[in-house]
PAMAR-564888 format. One record per residue (C-alpha): chain; x, y, z. Coordinates in nm, 4 decimals. Layout:
N
A/X/Y/Z
...
// end
This chain:
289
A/2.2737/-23.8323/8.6716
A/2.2937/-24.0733/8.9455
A/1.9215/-24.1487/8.9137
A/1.9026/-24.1775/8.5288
A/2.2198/-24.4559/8.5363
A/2.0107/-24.6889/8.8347
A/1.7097/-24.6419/8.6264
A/1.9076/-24.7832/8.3210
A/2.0685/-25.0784/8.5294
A/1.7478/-25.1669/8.6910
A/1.5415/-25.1735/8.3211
A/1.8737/-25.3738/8.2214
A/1.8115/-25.6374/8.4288
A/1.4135/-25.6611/8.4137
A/1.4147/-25.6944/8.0350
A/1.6235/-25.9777/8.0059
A/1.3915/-26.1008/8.3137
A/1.0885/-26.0790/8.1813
A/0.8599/-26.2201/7.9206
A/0.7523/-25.9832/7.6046
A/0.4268/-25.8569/7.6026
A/0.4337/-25.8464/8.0264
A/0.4375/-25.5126/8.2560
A/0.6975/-25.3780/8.5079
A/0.6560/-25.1056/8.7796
A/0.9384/-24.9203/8.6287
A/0.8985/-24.7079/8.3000
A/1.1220/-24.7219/8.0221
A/1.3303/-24.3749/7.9514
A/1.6453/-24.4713/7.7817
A/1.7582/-24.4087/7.4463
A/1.9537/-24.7156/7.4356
A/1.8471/-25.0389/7.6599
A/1.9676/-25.3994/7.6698
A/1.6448/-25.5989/7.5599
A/1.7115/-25.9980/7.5233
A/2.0700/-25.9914/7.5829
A/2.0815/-25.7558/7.2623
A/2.1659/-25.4075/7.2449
A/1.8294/-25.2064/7.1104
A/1.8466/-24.8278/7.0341
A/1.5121/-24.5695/7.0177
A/1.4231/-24.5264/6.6133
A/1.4294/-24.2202/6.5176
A/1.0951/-24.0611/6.4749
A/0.9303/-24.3396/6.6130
A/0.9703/-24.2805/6.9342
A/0.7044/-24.5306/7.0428
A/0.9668/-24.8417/6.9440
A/1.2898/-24.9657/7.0179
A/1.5003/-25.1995/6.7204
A/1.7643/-25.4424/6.8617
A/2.0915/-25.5087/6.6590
A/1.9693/-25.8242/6.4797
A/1.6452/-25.6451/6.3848
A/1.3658/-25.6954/6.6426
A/1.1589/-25.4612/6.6669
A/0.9767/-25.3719/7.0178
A/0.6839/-25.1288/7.1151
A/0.7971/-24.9650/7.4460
A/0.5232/-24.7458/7.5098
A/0.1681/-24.8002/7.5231
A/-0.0240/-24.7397/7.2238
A/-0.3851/-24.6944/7.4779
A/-0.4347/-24.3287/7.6175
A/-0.4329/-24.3824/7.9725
A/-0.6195/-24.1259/8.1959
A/-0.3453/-23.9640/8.4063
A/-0.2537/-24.1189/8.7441
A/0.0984/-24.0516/8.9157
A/0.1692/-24.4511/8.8830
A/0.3350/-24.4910/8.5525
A/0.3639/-24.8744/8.3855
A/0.6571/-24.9977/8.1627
A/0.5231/-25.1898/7.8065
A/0.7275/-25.3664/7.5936
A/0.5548/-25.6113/7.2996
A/0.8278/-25.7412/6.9935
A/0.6522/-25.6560/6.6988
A/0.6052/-25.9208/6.4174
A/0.8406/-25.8720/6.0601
A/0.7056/-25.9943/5.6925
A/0.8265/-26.1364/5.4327
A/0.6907/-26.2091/5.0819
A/0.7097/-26.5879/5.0503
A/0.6928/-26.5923/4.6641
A/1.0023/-26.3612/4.6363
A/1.3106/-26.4245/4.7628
A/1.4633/-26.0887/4.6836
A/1.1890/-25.8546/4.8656
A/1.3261/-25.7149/5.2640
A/1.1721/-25.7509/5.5995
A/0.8718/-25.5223/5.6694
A/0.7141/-25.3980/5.9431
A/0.4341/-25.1397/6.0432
A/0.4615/-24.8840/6.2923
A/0.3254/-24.5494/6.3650
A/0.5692/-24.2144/6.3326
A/0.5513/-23.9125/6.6169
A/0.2964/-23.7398/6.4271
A/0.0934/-24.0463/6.4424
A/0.0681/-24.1618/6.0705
A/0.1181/-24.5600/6.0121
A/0.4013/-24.6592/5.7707
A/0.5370/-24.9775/5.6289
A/0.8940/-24.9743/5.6485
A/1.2373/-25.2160/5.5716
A/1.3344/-25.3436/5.8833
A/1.6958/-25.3608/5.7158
A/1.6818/-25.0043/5.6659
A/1.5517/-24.9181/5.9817
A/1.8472/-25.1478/6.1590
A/2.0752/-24.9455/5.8740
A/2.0111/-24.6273/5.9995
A/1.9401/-24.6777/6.3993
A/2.2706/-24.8173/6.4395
A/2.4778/-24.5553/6.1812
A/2.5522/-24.8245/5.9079
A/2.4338/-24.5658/5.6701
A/2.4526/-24.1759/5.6944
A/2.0999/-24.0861/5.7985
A/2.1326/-23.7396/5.6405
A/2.2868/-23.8727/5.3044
A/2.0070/-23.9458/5.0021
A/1.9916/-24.2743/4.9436
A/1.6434/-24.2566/4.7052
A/1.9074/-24.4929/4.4331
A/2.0612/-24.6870/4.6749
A/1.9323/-25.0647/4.8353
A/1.9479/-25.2448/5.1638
A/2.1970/-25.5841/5.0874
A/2.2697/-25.8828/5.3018
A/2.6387/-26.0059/5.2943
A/2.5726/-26.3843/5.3648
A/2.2676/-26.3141/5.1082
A/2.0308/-26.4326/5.4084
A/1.7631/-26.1461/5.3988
A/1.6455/-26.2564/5.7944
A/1.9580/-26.2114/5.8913
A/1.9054/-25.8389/5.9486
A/2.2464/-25.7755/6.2252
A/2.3677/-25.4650/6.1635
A/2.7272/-25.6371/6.1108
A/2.5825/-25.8272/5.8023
A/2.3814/-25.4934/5.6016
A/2.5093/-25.3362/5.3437
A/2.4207/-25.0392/5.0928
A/2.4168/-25.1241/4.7274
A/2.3247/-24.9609/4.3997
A/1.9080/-25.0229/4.3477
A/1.8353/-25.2302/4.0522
A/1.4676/-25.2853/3.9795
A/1.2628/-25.5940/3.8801
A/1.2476/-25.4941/3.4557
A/1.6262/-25.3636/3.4474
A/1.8736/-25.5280/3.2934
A/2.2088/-25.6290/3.4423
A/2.5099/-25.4447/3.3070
A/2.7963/-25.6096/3.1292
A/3.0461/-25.5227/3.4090
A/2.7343/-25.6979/3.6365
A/2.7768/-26.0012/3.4536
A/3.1539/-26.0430/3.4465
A/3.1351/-25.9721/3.8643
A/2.8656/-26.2941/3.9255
A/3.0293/-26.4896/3.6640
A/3.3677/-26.4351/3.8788
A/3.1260/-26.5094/4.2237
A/2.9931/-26.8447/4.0202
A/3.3283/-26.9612/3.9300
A/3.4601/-26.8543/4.2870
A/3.1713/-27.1178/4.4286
A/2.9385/-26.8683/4.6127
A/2.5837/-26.9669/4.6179
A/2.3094/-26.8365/4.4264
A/2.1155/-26.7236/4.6753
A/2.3882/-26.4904/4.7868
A/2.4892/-26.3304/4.4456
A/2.1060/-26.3072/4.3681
A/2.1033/-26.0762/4.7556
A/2.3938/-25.8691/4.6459
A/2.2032/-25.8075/4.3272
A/1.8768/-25.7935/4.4045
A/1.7994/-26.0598/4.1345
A/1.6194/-26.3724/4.1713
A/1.7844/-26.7275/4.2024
A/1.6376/-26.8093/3.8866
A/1.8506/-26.4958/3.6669
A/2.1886/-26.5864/3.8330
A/2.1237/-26.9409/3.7568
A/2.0053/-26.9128/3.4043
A/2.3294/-26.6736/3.3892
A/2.5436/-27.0290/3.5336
A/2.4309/-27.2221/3.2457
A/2.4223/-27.0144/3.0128
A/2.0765/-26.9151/2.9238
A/2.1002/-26.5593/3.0032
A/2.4133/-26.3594/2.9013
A/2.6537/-26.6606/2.7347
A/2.9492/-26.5279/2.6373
A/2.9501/-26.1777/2.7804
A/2.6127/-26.1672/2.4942
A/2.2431/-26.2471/2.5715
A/2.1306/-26.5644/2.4154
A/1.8018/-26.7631/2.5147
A/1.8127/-27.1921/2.5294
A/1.6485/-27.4289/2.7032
A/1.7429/-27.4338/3.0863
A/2.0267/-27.7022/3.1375
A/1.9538/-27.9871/3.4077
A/2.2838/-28.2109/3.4336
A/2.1116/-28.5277/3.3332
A/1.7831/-28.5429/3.0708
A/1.4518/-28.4919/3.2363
A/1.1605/-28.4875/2.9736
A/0.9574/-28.3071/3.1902
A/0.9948/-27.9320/3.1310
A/0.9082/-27.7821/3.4545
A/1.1084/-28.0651/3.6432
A/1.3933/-27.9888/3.3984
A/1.3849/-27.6222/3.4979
A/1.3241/-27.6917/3.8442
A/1.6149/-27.8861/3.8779
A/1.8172/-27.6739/3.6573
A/1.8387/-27.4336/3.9598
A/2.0339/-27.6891/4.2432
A/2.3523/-27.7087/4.2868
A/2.4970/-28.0404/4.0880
A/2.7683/-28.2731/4.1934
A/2.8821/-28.5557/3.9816
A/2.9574/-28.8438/4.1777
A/3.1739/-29.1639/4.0535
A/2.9296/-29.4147/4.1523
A/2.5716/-29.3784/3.9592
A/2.4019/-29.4534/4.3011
A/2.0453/-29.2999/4.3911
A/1.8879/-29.1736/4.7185
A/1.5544/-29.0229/4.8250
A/1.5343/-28.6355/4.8409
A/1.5328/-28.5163/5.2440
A/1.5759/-28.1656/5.4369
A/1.8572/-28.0910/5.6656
A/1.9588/-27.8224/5.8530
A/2.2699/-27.5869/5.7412
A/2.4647/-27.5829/6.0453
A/2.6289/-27.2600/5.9468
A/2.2871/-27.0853/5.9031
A/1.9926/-27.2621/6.1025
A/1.7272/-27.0876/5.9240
A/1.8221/-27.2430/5.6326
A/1.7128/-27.5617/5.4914
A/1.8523/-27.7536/5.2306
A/1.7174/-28.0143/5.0167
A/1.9393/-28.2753/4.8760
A/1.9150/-28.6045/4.7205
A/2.1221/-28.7951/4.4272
A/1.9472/-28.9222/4.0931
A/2.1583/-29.0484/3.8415
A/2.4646/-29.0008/3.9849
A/2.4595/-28.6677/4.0403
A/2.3954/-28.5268/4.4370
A/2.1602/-28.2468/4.3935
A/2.1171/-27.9471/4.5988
A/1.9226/-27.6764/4.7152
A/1.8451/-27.3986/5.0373
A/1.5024/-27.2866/5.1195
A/1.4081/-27.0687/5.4102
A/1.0757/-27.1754/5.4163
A/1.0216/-27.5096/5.5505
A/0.6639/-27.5611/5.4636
A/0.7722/-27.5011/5.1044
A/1.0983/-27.6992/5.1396
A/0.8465/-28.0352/5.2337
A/0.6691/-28.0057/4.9406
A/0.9094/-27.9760/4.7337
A/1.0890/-28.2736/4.8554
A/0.7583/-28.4814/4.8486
A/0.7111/-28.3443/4.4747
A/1.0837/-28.4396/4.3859
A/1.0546/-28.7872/4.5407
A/0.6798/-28.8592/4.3654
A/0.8649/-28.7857/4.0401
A/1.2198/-28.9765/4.0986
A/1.1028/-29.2045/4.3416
A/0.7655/-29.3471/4.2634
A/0.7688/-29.5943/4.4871
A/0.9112/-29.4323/4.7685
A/0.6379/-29.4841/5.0841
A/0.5035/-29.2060/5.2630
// end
């Protein structure tokens, strides 16, 4: 016992010392280790990795056969998530190899769900979804998962659906959290804001609503989607990117046209530049670069 507990102190300390991807003299044997100043528990039937709270996942063993020698090596390499850039409702994947050696693509979400007993791992969850309470799908903390009913892509929302995100809207939660708790795009809750989707409890198609007329159709759609403040002055100013302070992997766009301060969050920052450059070409021609 004595000897298991120094061994646990001693790997403690050396992974919070050392860089990822570097070797130790001491090998890694614990179930449960302290990796980055984050508690990190063994997955289950993947014995090979380690998955903190927040939802980094680490190798820590070697995947290379090594021919048999009495001096024994720790390994420890974070292994990358992905997400689908085009869709903002799809989970954090990642690869790794089971016990009986088969690869597997998994939901990191899940995988944090289950290591750390935020879901019953014996319970059948084949209906049920991975959610995100802040609606931020990288923010994978075990604190912040939750299980929801599984909707799919072609379903339609319910009329007890509707009333709940029409109650959200009106509340002032974002879009991009009520489209997380329903696994719905941006795009559905918003049309369901102005009415294009669902008016009136029934389901009625019109032309997406922008809060000032914009000729353009895919600029009028595009901007039907921010968040829209009217101000008293009719004042105008370029589109830029800032950080939300709340969330740093957020990044919202804002600017005001016409007297009305326009919104938007995007994880992506690559994507979040070009749209601002786009917006600004179109509402601020002669804006230089």
């Amino acid at each position: 016992m004595f000897v298991l507990l120094s061994r646990y102190i001693f790997t403690k300390e050396f992974l919070n010392t050392q860089p990822l991807g570097q070797k130790s003299k001491t090998l890694i044997t614990t179930l449960n280790m302290i990796i980055n100043q984050e508690e990190s528990k063994l997955i289950p039937k993947f014995s090979s990795y380690h998955i903190s709270e927040s939802g980094r996942v680490y190798r820590t063993s070697s995947p290379k056969k090594k021919i048999k020698s009495k001096k024994k090596e720790n390994y420890l390499k974070e292994i990358k998530l992905h997400f689908k850039k085009d869709n903002i409702s799809s989970h954090g994947r990642v690869s790794l190899v089971d016990d009986k050696g088969k690869l597997q693509n998994l939901c990191a979400g899940l995988l944090v769900a289950k290591t750390f007993k935020v879901i019953d791992t014996n319970s059948k969850i084949t209906n049920k979804d991975i959610s995100y309470r802040d609606g931020n799908r990288h923010n994978l903390h075990f604190s912040n998962l939750i299980l929801v009913d599984k909707t799919y892509p072609n379903s339609k929302l319910k009329p007890n659906q509707i009333k709940l995100i029409k109650k959200l809207i009106k509340k002032g939660d974002s879009l991009r959290k009520i489209s997380s708790l329903f696994s719905v795009s941006e795009m559905q809750i918003n049309r369901i804001k102005t009415g294009e989707n669902w008016g009136n409890g029934k389901r009625k198609v019109k032309a997406p609503v922008a809060p000032f007329i914009i000729e353009n159709g895919p600029m009028r759609k595009y901007i039907a989607t921010f968040e829209s403040q009217k101000l008293n002055l009719k004042i105008k100013k370029p589109f830029i990117i800032k950080r939300n302070p709340e969330n740093p992997t957020e990044n919202i766009i804002q600017g005001i046209v016409k007297g009305f301060k326009l919104s938007r969050t995007h994880t992506n920052i690559t994507r979040a530049k070009k749209s601002v450059e786009r917006l600004n070409d179109f509402f601020f021609q002669n804006i230089t670069k």
